[in-house]
N, C-alpha and C positions, 0 to 999 in steps of 0.2 A: 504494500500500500504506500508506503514511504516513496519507492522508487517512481510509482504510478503518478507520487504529489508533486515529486519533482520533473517529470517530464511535462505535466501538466502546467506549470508555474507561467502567470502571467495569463493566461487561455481566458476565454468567458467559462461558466457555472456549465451551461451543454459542452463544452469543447472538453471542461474536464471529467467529466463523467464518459465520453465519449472514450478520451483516453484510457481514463484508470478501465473501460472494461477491456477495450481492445488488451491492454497492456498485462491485465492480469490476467487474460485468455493465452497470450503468446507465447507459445514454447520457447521461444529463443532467449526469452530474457527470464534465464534459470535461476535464482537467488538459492537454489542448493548448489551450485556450482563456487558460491562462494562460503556460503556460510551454513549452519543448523538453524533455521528459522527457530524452532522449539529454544534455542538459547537466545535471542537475541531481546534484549531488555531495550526497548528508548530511552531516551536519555530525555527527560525535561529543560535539559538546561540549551542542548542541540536544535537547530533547523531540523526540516528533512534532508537537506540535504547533506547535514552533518551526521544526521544517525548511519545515513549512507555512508560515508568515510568511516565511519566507526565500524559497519559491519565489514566493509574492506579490511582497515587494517587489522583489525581482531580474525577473522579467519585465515585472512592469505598469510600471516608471519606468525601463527603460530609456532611451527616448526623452527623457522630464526628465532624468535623470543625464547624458545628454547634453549637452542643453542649458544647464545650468547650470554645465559645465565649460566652457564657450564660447558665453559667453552675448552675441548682438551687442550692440557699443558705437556710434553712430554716428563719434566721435570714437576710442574704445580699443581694442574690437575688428570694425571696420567689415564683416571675414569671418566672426562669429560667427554662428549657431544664432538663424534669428528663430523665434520661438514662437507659430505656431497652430495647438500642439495644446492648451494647458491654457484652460480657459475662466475666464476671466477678462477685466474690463472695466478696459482701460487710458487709457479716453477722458476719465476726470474728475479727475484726480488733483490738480487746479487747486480744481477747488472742495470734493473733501475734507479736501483737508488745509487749506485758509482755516477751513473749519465748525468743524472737530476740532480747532483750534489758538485758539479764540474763549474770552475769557474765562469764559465760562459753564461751559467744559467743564472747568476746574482746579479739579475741588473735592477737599480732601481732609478726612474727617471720619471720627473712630475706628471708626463702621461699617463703614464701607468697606473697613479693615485688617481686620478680625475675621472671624470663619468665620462665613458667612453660613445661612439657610435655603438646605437644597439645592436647591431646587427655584427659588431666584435671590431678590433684594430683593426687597419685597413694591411697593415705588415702582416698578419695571424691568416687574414683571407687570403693575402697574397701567394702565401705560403704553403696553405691546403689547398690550392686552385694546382699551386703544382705537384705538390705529394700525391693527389689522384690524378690529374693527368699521367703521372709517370705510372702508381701502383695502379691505374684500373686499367692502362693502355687505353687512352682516351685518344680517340683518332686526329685530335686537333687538342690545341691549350684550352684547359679549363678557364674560363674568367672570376679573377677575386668579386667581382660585382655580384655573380651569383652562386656567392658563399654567405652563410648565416650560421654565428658561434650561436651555442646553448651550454647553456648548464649539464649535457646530458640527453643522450637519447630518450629518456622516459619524459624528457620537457618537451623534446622536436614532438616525438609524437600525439603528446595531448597538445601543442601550441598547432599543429595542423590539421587535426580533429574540427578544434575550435574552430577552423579556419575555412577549413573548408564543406561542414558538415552544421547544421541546424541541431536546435536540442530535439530529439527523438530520432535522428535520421540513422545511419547504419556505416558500417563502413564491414568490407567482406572480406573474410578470412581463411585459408587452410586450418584444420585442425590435426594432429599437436599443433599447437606451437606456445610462445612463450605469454605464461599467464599475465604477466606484468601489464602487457600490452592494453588489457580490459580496463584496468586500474586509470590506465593514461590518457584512455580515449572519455572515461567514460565519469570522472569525479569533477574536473572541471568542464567538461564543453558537451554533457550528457551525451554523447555519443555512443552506442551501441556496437556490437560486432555481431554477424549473421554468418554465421559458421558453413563453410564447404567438406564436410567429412570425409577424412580417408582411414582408409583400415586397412589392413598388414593382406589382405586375401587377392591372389591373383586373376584378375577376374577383367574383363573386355579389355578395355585399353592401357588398362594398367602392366607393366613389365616388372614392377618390382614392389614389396612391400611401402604405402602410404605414397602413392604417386601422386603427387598433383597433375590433373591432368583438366583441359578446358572443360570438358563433358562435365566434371562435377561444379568449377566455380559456376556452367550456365544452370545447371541445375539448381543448387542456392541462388543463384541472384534472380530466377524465377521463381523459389517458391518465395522471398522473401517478398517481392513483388505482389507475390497473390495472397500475401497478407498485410501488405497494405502498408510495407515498409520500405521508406526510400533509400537506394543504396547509391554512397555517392564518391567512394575510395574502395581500392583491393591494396592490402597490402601482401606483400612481397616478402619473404624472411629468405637472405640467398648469403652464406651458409646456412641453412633452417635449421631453427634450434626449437625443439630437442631434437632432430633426428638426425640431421648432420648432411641432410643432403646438396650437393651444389646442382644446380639446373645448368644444364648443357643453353648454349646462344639458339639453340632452335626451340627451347623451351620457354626461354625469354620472351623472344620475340612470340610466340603465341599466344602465351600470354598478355604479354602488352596490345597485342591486334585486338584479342578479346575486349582488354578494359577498353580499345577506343571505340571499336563497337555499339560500345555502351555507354559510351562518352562518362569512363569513371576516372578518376585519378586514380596511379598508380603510387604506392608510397616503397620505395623498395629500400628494407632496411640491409648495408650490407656490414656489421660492424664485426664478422668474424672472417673478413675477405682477405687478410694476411693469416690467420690460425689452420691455413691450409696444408696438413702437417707431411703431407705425403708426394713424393713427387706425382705418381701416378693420378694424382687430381690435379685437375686445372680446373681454377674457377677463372669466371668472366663475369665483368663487373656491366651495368647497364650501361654504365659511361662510357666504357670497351665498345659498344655497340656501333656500327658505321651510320644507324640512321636510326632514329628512335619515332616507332610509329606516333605518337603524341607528344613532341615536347613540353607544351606546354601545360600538360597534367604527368608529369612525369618530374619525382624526385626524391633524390636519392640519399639517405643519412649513414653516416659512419661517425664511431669515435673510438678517442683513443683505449679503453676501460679495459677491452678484452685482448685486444691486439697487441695491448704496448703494456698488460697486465699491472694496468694502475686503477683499479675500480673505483680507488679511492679521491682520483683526482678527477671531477665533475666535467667533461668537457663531451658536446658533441658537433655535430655540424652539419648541415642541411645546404644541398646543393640542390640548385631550380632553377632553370631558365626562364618562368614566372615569374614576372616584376611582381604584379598583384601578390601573390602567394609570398613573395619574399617581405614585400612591403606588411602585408597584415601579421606575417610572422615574427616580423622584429617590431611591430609594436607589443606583445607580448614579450619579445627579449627583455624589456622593464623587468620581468618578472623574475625572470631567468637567466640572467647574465652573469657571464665568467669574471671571475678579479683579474685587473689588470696585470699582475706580478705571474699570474697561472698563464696567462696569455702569451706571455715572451718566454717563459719556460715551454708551451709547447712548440710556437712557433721555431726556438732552437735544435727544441728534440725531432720536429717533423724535417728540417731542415740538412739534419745530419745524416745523409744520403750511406757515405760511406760506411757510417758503423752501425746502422740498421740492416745494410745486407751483408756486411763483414763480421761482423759478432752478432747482434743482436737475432736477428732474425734466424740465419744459423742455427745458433746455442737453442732456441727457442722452438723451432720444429725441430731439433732433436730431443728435446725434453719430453715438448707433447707428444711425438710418436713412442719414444721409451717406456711412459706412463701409460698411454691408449694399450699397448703390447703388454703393460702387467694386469692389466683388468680387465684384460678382454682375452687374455691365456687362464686366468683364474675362472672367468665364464665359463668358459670352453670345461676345465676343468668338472667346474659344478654341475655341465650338462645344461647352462641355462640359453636359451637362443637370445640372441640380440642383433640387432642392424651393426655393419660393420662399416664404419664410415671414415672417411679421414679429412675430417672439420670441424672446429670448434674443440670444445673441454668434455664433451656428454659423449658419453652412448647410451641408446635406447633399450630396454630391456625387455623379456617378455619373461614376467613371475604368474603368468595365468597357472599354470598347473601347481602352485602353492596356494590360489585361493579356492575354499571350500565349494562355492557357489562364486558364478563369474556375474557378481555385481563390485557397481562400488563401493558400499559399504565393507563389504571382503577384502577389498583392496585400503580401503581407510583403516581398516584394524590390521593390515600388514603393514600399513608406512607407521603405524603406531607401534607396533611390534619391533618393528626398526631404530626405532626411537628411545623405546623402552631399553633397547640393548646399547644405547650411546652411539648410532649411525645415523645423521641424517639425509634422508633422500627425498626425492620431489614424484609424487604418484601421479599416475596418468590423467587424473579429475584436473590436476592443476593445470593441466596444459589441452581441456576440455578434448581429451583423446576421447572418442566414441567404442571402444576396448575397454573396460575394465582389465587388470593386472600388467599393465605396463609403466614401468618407471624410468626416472629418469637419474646418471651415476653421475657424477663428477669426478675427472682422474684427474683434470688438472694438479695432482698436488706431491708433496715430496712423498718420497718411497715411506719412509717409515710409518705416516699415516695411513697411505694408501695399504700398507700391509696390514695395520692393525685394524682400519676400516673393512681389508675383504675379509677379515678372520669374524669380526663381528657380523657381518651378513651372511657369511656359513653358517654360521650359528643357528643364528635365526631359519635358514633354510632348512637345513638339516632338522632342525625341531619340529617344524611345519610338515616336512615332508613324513614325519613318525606318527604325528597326529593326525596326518588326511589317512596313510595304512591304517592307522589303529582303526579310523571310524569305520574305513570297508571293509575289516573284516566283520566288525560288528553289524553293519547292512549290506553283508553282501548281492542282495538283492537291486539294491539302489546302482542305478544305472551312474555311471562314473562319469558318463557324457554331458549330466547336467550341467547346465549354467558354462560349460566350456565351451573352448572351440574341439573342432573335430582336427584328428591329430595330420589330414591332410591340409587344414589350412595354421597349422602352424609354421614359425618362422626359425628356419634350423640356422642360425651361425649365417648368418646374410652379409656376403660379402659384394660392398661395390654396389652393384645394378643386376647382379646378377638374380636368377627367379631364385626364392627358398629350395631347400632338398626338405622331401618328403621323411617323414619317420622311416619310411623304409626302406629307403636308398640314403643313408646318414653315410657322410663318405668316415673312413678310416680313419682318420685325425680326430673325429664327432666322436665315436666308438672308443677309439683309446682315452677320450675324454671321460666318458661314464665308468670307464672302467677303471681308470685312476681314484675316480670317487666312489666307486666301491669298495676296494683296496685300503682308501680310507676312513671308510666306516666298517671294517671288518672285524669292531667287536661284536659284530649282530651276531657270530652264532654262540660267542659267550652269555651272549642277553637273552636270547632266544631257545633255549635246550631244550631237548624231547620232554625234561619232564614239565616242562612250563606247558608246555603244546598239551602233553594229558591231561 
């Protein structure tokens, strides 16, 4: 009702009655996706539109609010909360903080104190006009004019929400992808997302588990249509996070054919477009493109947070060849502008050509693949299937056959279970996957955690796996296919593009897998004796 009062805000007495029923009718605007309605208490002292923030931040950071109250110390608290759910890269922290501590980076000059152009120093644009021109292979020079600093991708996104969307209207989305995004679009400039569902099962045009593929965005942006909901942005996640996948330039571009079809903005985020860990991937940037079917709904953000593994330093940046778009955008920069002093520190660190591809970049796709290689060999190990990707800090997981029944509640008492044993992970609700029991890992991080993190999710699995046996032997009768998938649309070790392997063609690497994990649970037949079994 809250959300229904806010969409309605400023309407005539019919307009909003109109709304609140449309809106409490609509599937798409799920408030279990974010929170337990049965918990949520109004606040007397809140707007509606603040109980809304409220039920935001109270559900989606539980798991951080967690974490941060017990946060593992190796040495201080060795039983704390390891972290991989928030994405984030903890593998360079050696050669960030050397760069960012380098004489070059201390300047201070009375610009730098003064209120700057909202739209960021005109040196900072000039500078990110060139760093994507070079890192996206942009067929011609980027221009500083259509560059705009932010605080922060999670700012571009809601200051272009705002911008280019009405309150109630829609903006369209693949599902997984990254929950944050709801939050950005939709606390300041009521913005909504009308979800395109994809699912791991290989099936018409799909080649590989969770394709994005046109057939399904026309599918949502008709049904959303034939409920009466205006869609006026697709965005774009290319490394797409959670899954890892990079869209090949023929996927691009059909895409973008589509959105102009439709005459929608494209918002195409690409801020994991250096975390490309593996030679055998090549991503391609929009910018890269020789001819962009709409420029001028076409724009593209990046920052520094995951690439240059500074989460901590607030900076993003939005490139448009839309004056309009730019101009409305940095009248919000008010709101969200960078400090002057963070400004000439990036602009020197984007600047440093040489020791981004000489060290930095380097060291940095050797870590992430190193790290990707230990948790995705301990998968293998445990027998669990996962997308095998090489982009970004995640891989994608599939824990269906650990939950009792394939809802999400099953899966909300699994990433609870996870929690309870000091691992945080991010469950597939969060990232509105249309799957129950798929999650999402963070490897970005040093070996020691990451080892003591996958021994705590054995744990957990391993326990799981004794208690779903224990219940069928007790109903053996009870079909085992409930609430699953069927074991031909599972996803075996999905490497690439290529299609999943079947349970029963699991190649030999899959097989010595499960059977290292037999080996080591082999004190089942001291637990398990003839005379137990009489």
């Amino acid at each position: 009702q809250a959300l229904s009062e806010i969409a309605g805000m400023g309407g005539g007495g019919a307009d909003l009655q109109e709304m609140r029923a449309r809106l409490l009718t609509e599937r798409r605007v799920d408030m279990h996706g974010f929170c337990n309605p049965s918990d949520f208490q109004r606040s007397p002292y809140l707007s509606a539109r603040g109980n809304i923030a409220n039920i935001f931040r109270g559900s989606t950071e539980e798991g951080y609010k967690a974490y941060h109250a017990d946060k593992y110390d190796e040495d201080k608290n060795p039983n704390g909360i390891i972290n991989f759910g928030t994405s984030e890269n903890k593998l360079c922290f050696d050669l960030m903080s050397k760069r960012l501590t380098q004489t070059d980076m201390n300047l201070m000059e009375p610009p730098l104190l003064q209120y700057p152009d909202w739209k960021g120093h005109m040196f900072l644009r000039e500078e990110v006009a060139r760093f994507l021109t070079y890192y996206c292979k942009a067929p011609a020079p980027l221009k500083a004019e259509n560059v705009i600093v932010l605080n922060g991708c999670g700012s571009l996104f809601s200051a272009l929400a705002t911008v280019l969307c009405d309150p109630g209207e829609a903006v369209l989305i693949a599902t997984p992808f990254y929950g944050g995004i709801t939050q950005s679009v939709f606390l300041y400039g009521n913005v909504k997302l009308v979800y395109a569902y994809l699912d791991s099962k290989i099936t018409g045009t799909s080649t590989r588990p969770f394709q994005l593929t046109v057939e399904k965005l026309e599918k949502a942006l008709q049904d959303a249509r034939a409920e009466g909901v205006t869609v006026r942005a697709l965005i774009l996640l290319n490394p797409q996070n959670p899954l890892g996948d990079i869209y090949s330039l023929s996927e691009l571009r059909d895409y973008l054919e589509f959105a102009k079809r439709h005459e929608l903005h494209v918002i195409v985020d690409e801020i994991y477009m250096l975390s490309v860990f593996d030679e055998s991937a090549t991503f391609h940037s929009v910018l890269g493109m020789d001819r962009l079917p709409d420029p001028q709904r076409t724009h593209v953000m990046w920052g520094i947070s995951k690439d240059f593994a500074v989460s901590g330093i607030r900076f993003g940046t939005l490139y448009t060849e839309n004056q309009d778009v730019a101009n409305a955008v940095a009248s919000l920069c008010y709101f969200h502008g960078v400090c002057g002093p963070v400004q000439h520190k990036v602009a020197q660190l984007l600047r440093d050509r040489d020791w981004i591809n000489q060290v930095y970049l380097r060291a940095n796709h050797a870590r992430l693949k190193a790290a990707h290689t230990y948790v995705t060999d301990e998968l293998k190990t445990l027998g669990v299937p996962f997308l095998n990707r090489n982009a970004g800090f995640f891989v994608w997981i599939d824990f269906r056959k650990y939950l009792r029944t394939g809802t999400f509640e099953e899966e909300m008492l699994l990433w609870r279970r996870f929690l309870d044993n000091k691992v945080l992970l991010s469950c597939g609700k969060a990232f509105e996957c249309s799957e129950p029991g798929w999650f999402r890992i963070i490897f970005a991080d040093k070996t020691h955690r990451l080892q003591l993190g996958m021994q705590r999710i054995r744990k957990v699995l391993e326990e799981r796996e004794q208690e779903i046996l224990a219940e069928e032997k007790e109903q053996p009768c009870q079909s085992d296919q409930d609430g699953k998938a069927d074991s031909t649309d599972e996803v075996i070790f999905v490497s690439r593009h290529q299609e999943p392997t079947c349970a029963s063609s699991s190649s030999l690497g899959d097989l010595i897998g499960l059977l290292q994990q037999q080996m080591r649970s082999s004190d089942w037949l001291q637990k398990n004796t003839a005379e137990q079994f009489a």
